[in-house]
C-alpha positions as CSV (number, residue, x, y, z in Angstrom):
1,X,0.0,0.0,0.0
2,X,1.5,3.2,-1.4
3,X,0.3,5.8,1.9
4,X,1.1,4.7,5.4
5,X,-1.1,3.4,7.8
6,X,-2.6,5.5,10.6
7,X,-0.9,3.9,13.0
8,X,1.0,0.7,13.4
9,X,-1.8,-2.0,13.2
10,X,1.0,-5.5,13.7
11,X,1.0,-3.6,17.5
12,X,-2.6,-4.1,18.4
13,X,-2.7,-7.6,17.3
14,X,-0.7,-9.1,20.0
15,X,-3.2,-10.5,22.0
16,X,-2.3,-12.1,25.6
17,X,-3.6,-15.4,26.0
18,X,-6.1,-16.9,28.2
19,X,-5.6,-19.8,30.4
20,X,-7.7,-22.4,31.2
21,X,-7.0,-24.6,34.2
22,X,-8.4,-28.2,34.0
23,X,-11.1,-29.5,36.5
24,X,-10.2,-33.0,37.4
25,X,-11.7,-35.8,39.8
26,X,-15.5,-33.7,40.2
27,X,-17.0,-36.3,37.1
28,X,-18.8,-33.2,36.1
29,X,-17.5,-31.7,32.4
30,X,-16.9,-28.4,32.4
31,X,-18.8,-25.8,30.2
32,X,-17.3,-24.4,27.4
33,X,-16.6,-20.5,28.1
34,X,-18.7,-18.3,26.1
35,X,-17.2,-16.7,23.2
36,X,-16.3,-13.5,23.6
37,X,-17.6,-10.7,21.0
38,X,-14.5,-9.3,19.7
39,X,-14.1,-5.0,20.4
40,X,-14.4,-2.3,17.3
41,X,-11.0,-1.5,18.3
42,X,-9.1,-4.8,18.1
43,X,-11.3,-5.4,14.3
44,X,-10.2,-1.9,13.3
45,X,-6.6,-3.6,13.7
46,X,-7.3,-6.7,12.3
47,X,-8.9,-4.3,9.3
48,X,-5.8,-2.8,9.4
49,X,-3.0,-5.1,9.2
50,X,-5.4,-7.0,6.1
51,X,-5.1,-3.9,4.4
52,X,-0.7,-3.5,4.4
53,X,-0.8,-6.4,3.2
54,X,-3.5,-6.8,0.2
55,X,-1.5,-5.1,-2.8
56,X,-5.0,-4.2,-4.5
57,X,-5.1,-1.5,-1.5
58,X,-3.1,1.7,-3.1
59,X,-4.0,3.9,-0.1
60,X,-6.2,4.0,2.9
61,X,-7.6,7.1,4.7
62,X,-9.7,7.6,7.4
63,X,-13.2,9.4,8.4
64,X,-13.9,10.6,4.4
65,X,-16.4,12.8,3.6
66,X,-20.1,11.4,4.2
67,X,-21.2,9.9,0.5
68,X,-24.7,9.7,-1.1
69,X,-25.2,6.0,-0.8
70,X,-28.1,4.2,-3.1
71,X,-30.5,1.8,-0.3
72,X,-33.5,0.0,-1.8
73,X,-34.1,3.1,-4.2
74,X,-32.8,5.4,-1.3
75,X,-30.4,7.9,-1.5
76,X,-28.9,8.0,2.2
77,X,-26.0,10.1,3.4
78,X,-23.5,7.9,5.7
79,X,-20.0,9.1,6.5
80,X,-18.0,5.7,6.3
81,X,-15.0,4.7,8.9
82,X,-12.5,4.9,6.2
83,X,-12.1,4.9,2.7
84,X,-10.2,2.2,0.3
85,X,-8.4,3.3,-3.1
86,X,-7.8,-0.2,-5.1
87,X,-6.4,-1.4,-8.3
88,X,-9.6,-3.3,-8.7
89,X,-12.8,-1.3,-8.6
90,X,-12.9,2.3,-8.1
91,X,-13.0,2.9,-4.5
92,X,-14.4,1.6,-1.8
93,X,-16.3,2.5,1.6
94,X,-15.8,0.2,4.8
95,X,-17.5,0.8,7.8
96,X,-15.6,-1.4,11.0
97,X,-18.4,-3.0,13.0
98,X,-18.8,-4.7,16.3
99,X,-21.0,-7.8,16.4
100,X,-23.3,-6.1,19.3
101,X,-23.5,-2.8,17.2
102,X,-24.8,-4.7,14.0
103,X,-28.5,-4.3,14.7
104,X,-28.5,-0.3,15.4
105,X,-26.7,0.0,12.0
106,X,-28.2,2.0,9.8
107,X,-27.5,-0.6,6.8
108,X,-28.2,-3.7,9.0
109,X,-31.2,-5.1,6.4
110,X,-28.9,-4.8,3.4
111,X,-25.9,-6.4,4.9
112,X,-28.1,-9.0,6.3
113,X,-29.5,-9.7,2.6
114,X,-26.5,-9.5,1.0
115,X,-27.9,-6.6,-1.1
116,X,-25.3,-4.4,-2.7
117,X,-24.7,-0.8,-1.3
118,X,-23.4,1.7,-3.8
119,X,-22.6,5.7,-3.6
120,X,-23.4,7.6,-6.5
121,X,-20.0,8.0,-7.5
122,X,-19.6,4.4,-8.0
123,X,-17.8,3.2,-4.9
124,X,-19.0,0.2,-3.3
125,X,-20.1,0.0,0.7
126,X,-19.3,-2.6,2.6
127,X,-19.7,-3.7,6.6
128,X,-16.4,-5.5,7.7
129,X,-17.6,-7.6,11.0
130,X,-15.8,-10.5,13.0
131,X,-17.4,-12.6,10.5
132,X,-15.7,-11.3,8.1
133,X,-12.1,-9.5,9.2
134,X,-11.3,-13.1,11.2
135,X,-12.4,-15.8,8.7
136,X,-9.8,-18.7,8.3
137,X,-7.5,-19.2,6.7
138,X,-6.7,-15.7,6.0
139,X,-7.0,-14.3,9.7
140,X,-4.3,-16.6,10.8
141,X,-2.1,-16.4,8.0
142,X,-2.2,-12.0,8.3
143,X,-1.2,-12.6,12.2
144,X,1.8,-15.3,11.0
145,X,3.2,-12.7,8.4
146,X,2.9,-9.2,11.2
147,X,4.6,-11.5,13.5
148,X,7.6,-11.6,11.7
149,X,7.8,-7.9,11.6
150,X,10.5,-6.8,13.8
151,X,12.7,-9.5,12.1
152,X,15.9,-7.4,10.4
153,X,16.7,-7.8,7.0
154,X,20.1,-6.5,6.0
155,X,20.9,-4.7,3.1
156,X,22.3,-7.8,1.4
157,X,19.6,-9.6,2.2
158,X,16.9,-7.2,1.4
159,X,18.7,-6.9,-2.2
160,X,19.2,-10.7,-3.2
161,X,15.0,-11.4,-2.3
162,X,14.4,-8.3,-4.3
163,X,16.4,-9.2,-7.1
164,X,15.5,-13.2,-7.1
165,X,12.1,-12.4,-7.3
166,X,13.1,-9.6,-10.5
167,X,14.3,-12.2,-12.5
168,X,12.0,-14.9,-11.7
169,X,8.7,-13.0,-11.6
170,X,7.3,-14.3,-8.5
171,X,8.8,-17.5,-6.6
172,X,8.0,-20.2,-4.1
173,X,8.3,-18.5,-0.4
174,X,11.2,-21.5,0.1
175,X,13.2,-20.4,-2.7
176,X,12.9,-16.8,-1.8
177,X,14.0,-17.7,1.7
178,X,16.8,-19.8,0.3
179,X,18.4,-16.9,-0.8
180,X,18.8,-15.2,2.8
181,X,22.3,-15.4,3.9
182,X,22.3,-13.2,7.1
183,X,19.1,-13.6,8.9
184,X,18.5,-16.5,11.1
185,X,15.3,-17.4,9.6
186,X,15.4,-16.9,5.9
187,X,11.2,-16.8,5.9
188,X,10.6,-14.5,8.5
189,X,12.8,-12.3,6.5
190,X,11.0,-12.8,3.8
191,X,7.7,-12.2,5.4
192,X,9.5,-9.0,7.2
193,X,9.7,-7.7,3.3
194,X,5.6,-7.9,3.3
195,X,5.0,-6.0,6.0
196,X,7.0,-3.2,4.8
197,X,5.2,-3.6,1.8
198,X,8.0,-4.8,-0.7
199,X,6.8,-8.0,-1.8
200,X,3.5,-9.5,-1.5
201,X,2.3,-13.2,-0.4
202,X,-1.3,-14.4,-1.1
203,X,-2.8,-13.7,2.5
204,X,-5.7,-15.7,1.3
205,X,-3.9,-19.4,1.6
206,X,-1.8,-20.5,4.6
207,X,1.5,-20.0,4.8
208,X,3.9,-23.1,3.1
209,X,6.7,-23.7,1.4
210,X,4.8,-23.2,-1.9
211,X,3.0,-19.7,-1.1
212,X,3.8,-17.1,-4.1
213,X,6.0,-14.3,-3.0
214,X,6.1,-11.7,-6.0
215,X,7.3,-8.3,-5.5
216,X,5.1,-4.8,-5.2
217,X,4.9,-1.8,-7.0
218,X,7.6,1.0,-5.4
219,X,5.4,3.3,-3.6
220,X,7.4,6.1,-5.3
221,X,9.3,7.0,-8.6
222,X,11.9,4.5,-9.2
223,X,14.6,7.0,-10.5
224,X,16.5,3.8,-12.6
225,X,12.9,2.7,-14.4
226,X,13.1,-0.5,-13.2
């Protein structure tokens, strides 16, 4: 994604785990706990950290002006949470909703139906919930690749991905790791290059040896025209 982020979304999805102890000798099973509705805040940075990493995102702002959205023939004003500009379609309108905030939503019927929402301008609106944001396999596979953010990649390093994946087009996340030298783990290095928003790995699949790596447009003018 060519803009930055608002903030750093990898940060918000560290999550401490809960522990469970095991009840042992009573002969009674113990209840599952119930599940706990995920908070607007900790979807926003699951919305977030999807977002870095889809390269059909080209920028990503915040709070945009309220648009003229077509309902069942009517026009309603709504001022979305942010505002997507992709390669694919031309824009598009996301509002970050909490499971318990879904009924008083203004749009609740048409999400429910699965009727399309559209502004007059031609950008879609959409309603991103738990249901959506945290569906497998893609949740888990955006949490494996922020993890491996803070990982260094050295200069060497950074160069012989890039230019592997320039002369093959896109490779096999192995190979691409293969080529590391100077990190410890040649993957996480590799991954490390997709959060920064260098190369791009299909978020969609899990992570194996065989997930595409293929690299992303510069975010600014490449001064050699490569």
């Amino acid at each position: 994604m060519s803009a930055p982020l608002l903030h750093d979304p990898a940060a918000l999805l560290e999550r401490p785990g809960t522990r469970r102890s095991a009840v042992r000798g009573s002969g009674r099973r113990s209840m599952p706990a119930p599940a706990i509705a995920a908070p607007r805040m900790a979807l926003v940075a699951d919305f977030l950290a999807i977002a870095a990493l889809d390269p059909a995102v080209e920028s990503l702002r915040a709070a945009p002006a309220p648009a003229r959205l077509l309902v069942g023939g009517e026009v309603v004003e709504h001022a979305a949470d942010f505002e997507q500009t992709r390669t694919d379609e031309p824009g598009l309108l996301v509002d970050v909703v909490a499971e318990a905030d879904l009924a008083r939503h203004p749009f609740r019927v048409a999400y429910v139906a699965g009727e399309p929402v559209v502004a007059e301008d031609g950008r879609r609106f959409v309603i991103e919930s738990a249901a959506t944001l945290r569906a497998e396999p893609r949740i888990s596979t955006v949490r494996l690749v922020m993890a491996c953010r803070r990982t260094f990649v050295s200069a060497g390093d950074r160069v012989r991905i890039l230019h592997y994946l320039d002369e093959c087009g896109t490779g096999r996340l192995v190979e691409c790791a293969a080529v590391v030298q100077n990190a410890v783990d040649g993957v996480a290095a590799v991954l490390a290059l997709a959060v920064e928003g260098l190369v791009a790995v299909d978020i969609g699949r899990p992570i194996v040896p065989e997930t595409p790596v293929r690299r992303r447009p510069l975010p600014f003018a490449d001064p050699f025209g490569f």
